[in-house]
N, C-alpha and C positions, 0 to 999 in steps of 0.2 A: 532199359525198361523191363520191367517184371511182369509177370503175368498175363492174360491172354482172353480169350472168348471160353467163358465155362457156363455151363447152366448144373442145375442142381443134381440135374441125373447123372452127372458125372461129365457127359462129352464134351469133347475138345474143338468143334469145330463151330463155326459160322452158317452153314449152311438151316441148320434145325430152325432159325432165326429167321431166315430170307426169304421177302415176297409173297409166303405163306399164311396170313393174318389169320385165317380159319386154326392154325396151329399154334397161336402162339399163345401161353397159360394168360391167366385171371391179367398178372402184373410181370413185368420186368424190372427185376432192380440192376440199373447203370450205373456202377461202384469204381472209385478205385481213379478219379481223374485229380492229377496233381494240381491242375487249376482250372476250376469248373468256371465258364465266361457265361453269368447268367445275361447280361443287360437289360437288368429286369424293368417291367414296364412295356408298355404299347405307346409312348410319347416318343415322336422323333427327338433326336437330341440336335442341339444348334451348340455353338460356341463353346467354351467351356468344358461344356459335358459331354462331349463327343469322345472324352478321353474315359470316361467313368465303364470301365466296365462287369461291376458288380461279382468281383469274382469269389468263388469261394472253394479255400485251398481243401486240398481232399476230399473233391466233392462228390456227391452222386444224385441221382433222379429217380423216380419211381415211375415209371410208366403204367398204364390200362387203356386199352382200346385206343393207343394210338395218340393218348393224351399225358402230358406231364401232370401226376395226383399228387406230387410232391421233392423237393426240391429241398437240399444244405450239404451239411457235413455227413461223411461215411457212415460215422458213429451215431448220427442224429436217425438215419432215414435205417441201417439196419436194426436197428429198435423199433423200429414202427412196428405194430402186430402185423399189416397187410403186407411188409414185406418179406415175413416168415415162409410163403408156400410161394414168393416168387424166382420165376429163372431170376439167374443171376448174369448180369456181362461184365466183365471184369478190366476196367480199361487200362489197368498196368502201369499206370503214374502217367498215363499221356494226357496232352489239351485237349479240353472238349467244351465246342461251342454250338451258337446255333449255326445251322448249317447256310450257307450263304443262299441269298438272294440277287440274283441276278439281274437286273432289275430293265436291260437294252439289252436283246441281242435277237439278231437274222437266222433263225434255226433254220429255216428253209428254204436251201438255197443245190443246185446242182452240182457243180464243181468248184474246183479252187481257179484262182484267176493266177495263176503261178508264173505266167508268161509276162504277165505286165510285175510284178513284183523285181523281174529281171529287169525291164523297162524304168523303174524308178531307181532301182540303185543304180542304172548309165545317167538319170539325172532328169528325165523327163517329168513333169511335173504330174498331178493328179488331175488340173483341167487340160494338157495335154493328149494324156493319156485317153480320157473323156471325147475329145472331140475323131479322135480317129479310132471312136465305136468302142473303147473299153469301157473299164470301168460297169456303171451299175445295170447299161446299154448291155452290155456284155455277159454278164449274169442272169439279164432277162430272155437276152435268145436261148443260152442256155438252157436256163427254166423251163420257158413253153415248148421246148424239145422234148424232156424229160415227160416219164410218164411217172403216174403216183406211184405206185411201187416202188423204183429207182430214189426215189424223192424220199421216200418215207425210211425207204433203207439208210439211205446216207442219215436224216436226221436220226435217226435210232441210235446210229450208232456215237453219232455228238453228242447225245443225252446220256450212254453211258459215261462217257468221258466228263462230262458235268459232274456227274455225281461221284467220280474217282477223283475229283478237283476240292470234293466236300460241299458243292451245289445241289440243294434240295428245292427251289424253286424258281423258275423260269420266265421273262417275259419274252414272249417272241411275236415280231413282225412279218406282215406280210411285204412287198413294198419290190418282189421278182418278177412279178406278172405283168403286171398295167394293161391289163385288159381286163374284160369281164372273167371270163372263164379261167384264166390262170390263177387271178389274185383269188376267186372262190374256192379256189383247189386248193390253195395255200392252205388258206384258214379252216376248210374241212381237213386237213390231214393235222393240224395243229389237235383241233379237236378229238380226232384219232388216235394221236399221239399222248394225250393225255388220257386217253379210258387205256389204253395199253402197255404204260408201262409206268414206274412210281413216281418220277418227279413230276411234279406241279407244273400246267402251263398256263400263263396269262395270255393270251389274245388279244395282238391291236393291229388292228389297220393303218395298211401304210400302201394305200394305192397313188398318194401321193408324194411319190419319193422325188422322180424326177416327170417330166412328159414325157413320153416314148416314142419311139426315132415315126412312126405312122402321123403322129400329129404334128411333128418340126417341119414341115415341107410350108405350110401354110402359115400365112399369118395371123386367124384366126385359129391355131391347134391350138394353142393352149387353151382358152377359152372355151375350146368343145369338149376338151377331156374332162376340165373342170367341170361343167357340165356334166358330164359322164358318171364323175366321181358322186356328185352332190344330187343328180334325179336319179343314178340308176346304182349304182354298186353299195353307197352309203347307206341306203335303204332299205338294200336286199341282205345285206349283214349285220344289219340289226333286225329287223324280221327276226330271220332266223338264227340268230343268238351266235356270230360266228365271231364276234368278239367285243370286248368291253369298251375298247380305246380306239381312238385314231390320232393317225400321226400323220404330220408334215413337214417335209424338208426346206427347211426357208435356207437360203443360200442363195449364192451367185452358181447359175445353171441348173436352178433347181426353180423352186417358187419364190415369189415375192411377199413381202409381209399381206399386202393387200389379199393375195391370189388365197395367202395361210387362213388370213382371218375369217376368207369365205367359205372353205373348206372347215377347216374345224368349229365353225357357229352351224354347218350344215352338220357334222356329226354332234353337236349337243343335242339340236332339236329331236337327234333321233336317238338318243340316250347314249352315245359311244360318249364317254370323256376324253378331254383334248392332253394331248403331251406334244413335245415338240424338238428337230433338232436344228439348235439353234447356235446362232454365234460362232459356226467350227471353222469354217474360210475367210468369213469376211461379217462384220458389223449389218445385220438388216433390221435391226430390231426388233427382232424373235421372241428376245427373253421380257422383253416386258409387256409381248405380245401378252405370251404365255402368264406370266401376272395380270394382267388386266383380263385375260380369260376363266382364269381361274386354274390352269393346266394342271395334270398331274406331277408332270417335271417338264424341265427343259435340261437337255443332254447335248454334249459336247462344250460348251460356251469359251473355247481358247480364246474369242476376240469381245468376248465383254468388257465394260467400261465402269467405271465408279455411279454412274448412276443408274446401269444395269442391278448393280450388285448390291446397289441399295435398296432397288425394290424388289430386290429375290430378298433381302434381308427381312423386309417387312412382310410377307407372303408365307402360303403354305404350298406353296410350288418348289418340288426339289430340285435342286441344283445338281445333277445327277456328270458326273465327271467321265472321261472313257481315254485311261490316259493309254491303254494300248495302242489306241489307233495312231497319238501323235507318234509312239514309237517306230510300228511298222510305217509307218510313211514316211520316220526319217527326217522327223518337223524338232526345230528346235523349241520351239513356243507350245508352252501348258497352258492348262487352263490356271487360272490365279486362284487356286486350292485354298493357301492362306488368307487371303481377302476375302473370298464366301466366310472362311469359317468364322476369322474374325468378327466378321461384319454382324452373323448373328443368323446367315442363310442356312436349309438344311441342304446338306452335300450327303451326294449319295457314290457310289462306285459301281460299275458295271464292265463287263468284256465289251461290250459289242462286235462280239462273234459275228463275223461274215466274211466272205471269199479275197472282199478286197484290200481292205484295210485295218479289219483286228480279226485275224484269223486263231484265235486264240477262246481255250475255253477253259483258261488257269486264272479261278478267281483270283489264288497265293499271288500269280506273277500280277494282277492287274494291282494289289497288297503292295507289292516289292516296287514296283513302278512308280503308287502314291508316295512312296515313303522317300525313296530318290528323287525322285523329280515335281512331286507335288510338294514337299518337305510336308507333309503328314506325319504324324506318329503312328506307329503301328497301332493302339489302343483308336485312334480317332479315324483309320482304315478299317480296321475291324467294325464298329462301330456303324460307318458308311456302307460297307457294303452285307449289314446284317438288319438291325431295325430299322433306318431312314430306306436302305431298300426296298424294305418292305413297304414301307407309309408310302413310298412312290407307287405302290401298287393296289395299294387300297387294303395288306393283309394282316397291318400293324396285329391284330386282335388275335392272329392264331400264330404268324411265323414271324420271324426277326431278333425273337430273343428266346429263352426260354424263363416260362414262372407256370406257376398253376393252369390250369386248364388250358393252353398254349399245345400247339402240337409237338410232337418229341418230336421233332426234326435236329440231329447234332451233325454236327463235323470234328473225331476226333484227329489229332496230328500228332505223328511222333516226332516229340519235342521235349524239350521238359520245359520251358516257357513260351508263352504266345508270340514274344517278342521275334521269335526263331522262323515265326511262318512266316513273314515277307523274307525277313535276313535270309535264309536259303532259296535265293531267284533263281526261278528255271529249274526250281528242283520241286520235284509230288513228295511231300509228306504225310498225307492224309490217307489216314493206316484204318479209317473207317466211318463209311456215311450211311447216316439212319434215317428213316424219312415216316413219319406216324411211328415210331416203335420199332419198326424193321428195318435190317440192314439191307441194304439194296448196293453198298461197294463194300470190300474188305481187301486189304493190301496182300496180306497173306490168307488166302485162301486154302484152310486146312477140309479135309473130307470128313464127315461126318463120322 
C-alpha cells in the first residue's frame, strides 16, 4: 500500500485528526481507497441484493461537520471547488467501508467466565454448567459485586477494542443485574459511556435474561419477578430515557413464550420496542413471537423451522445471526444462514460480545465465521453486519452505509480487496476507524 494520513499543512500524523471536532477544518477530503464499499441507500437488503455492494473503485468522500457532502471517484470529488481548502486523508489504495454495526452485544459485564470455558472443552454442557451456579447466575454475582467504576473501566476498555475491529456503532444490553439497582446501573453507565467517548451506544433492556437464583426457591418466583420487571423496573427505564429496547430470553431455563409475550407487550406499552433471543437451544416459538410483535429482531435462531423462516421472510424483523457464540460453545449446528437469505428474510450479523459465550469483539472474525460456516459470501457478510444492522436498530437514516448526508462513519482495511477481510481469520486488518469525520483507531499511530 502507498501512502498514508497527510493533511495539507504538510503533517504526517493521525493525531491533528483525533477526537478533537472543535479542530477539525470547514471539510475533509478521504481520497485514495482502492474500493470504496458505499451500500448506498437506507433500505435493508433481503435475498439477492445482499450481495450488491455499490462499490466504487478509487474512491473518496467529502466530509463537513461530521457528515458525508459528497461521495465517487478521486478525480470527480478533487475537482469539486469545496474540496480545494480541505485536509486531506489519504487512504493509500486500502478498503474502506461503512464502519460496522454491531447490532447484539453485553458491553456490561465484570469479568470473563474463563473457568467454565475449561469446563466445556472437558465436555460439560451449557445447561450443565447453568445448573451448578455458572453461566449468566455467575456473571450476575459477579456484577452486583462490582462497583461502577470497575464496570465502566472494563467497558471502556471493550469499546476501544470495537473501534480497532472498525466498529463505530453499538447495541448493548443490560440483562447482569436482575434486580432493581444493578440492572439501573447497567443502563446509567451505558448512558455514560456514550457522552464519553465516540462510538455510538444503543440501549436495551434485558432484565429479563434469566430469573435470578433469590426467586428459584419458590414456585411462585417467576411470577413475582415478572411482575418486578413489568410494574416496577420497565417503567422506571423508560421514565427516565435509560434505554429504547427490551429484550427477552425465551429458551429452555430462561422464559417461556407466554412469560416473553407479557414482558415485551409490557415494554411497548411503555415505549421500549421489543427484540428478542430466540430459537438458540431449543424451538419455543420466539421467532414468530417476535413477527407477530412487531420486534426489532430476533437473534440467535440455530433451531428454527421452515415455517419460522417464512414468517421472518414476510416481516420487517431482522433475522439477526451471532455465529460466534455456536463457535466458542463448540456447537456443531448454525443457524440456516442460506434459508433466511434465500427465503427473502433480513439477516443481520452481530458479536454478541459477553463473558460467556461470545467473548469476542472482532466483527472481521464474526465476517470469517459467516463465510465458513454460514456459507455467506463475504459481499452478503458485509452487507449484514453494515446496513441490515443498522435497520435492526432503528439507524438505517444516518449509519450502515455511506451516501450523502449519512454520517462519515468508515472502516478502512489493509487489503487490496474486501474479499480479504473475512479470508484473514483471527487476524485485525483495520488500519483505521472514523466515526462523524474523526479517527478515533489508527493502526499505525505516527506523532504529530
Amino acid at each position: 500500500m502507498r501512502g498514508g494520513l497527510r493533511c495539507i499543512s504538510g503533517c504526517a500524523g493521525w493525531s491533528c485528526l483525533r477526537h478533537n471536532t472543535r479542530d477539525l477544518p470547514t471539510s475533509l477530503l478521504i481520497t485514495g481507497a482502492s474500493q470504496l464499499l458505499t451500500l448506498g441507500g437506507c433500505d435493508p437488503r433481503r435475498g439477492a441484493a445482499l450481495a450488491h455492494l455499490g462499490i466504487i473503485q478509487d474512491g473518496a468522500l467529502l466530509v463537513g461537520d461530521g457528515l458525508i457532502r459528497a461521495l465517487g471517484t478521486r478525480r470527480t470529488l478533487e475537482a469539486l471547488p469545496e474540496a480545494r481548502g480541505a485536509k486531506i486523508l489519504d487512504l493509500g489504495g486500502r478498503v474502506a467501508l461503512p464502519g460496522f454495526v454491531d447490532s447484539h452485544t453485553h458491553l456490561i459485564h465484570a469479568a470473563s467466565r474463563a473457568e467454565e470455558y475449561e469446563m466445556k472443552i472437558a465436555g460439560r454442557s451449557y445447561e450443565e454448567i447453568a445448573r451448578k451456579g455458572g453461566g449468566i447466575l455467575n456473571s450476575v454475582k459477579k456484577l452486583r459485586a462490582a462497583t461502577s467504576e470497575a464496570l465502566k473501566r472494563r467497558a471502556r476498555q471493550a469499546l476501544a477494542q470495537f473501534a480497532a475491529y472498525g466498529t463505530t456503532t453499538i447495541e448493548a444490553k443490560s440483562g447482569y443485574g436482575l434486580d432493581v439497582a444493578s440492572e439501573l446501573k447497567i443502563l446509567r453507565l451505558h448512558k455514560e459511556l456514550a457522552a464519553d467517548q465516540p462510538l455510538d451506544i444503543v440501549s436495551t433492556f434485558l432484565g429479563a435474561h434469566i430469573v435470578p437464583r433469590e426467586y428459584r426457591e419458590s414456585p411462585t418466583g417467576a411470577k413475582r419477578y415478572i411482575r418486578l420487571l413489568t410494574e416496577k423496573l420497565i417503567p422506571e427505564v423508560a421514565q427516565a430515557k435509560l434505554a429504547e429496547y427490551c429484550d427477552v430470553f425465551c429458551d429452555r431455563g430462561a422464559f417461556t413464550r407466554e412469560q416473553a409475550k407479557q414482558i415485551l407487550e409490557a415494554g411497548k406499552r411503555h415505549g421500549l420496542a421489543p427484540r428478542l433471543h430466540a430459537e438458540q437451544l431449543t424451538r419455543r416459538g420466539a421467532a414468530q413471537l417476535a413477527v407477530e410483535l412487531g420486534a426489532a429482531s430476533c437473534d440467535h435462531l440455530e433451531q428454527v423451522n421452515s415455517s419460522d423462516i417464512a414468517a421472518l421472510a414476510k416481516s420487517e424483523t431482522v433475522a439477526t445471526l451471532l455465529p460466534g457464540c455456536d463457535f466458542h460453545l463448540g456447537l456443531e449446528h448454525y443457524a440456516p444462514a442460506r434459508k433466511l437469505i434465500d427465503s427473502g428474510a433480513i439477516v443481520a450479523l452481530a458479536t454478541d460480545y459477553n463473558p460467556g459465550t461470545s467473548p469476542t469483539v472482532s466483527m472481521p472474525m464474526i465476517l470469517s465465521l459467516a463465510c465458513t460456516q454460514l456459507r455467506m459470501t463475504p459481499a452478503e457478510a458485509i452487507t449484514a453486519a453494515t446496513i441490515n444492522a443498522a435497520y435492526a436498530l432503528g439507524r438505517e437514516r444516518h449509519i450502515g452505509s455511506l451516501g450523502v448526508g449519512k454520517f462519515a462513519d468508515l472502516a478502512v482495511f489493509e487489503v487490496a480487496d474486501y474479499r480479504e477481510i473475512p479470508y484473514y481469520f483471527g487476524m485485525n486488518t483495520c488500519w483505521l476507524t472514523i466515526k462523524r469525520g474523526v479517527v478515533v483507531h489508527a493502526a499505525n499511530k505516527t506523532a504529530h
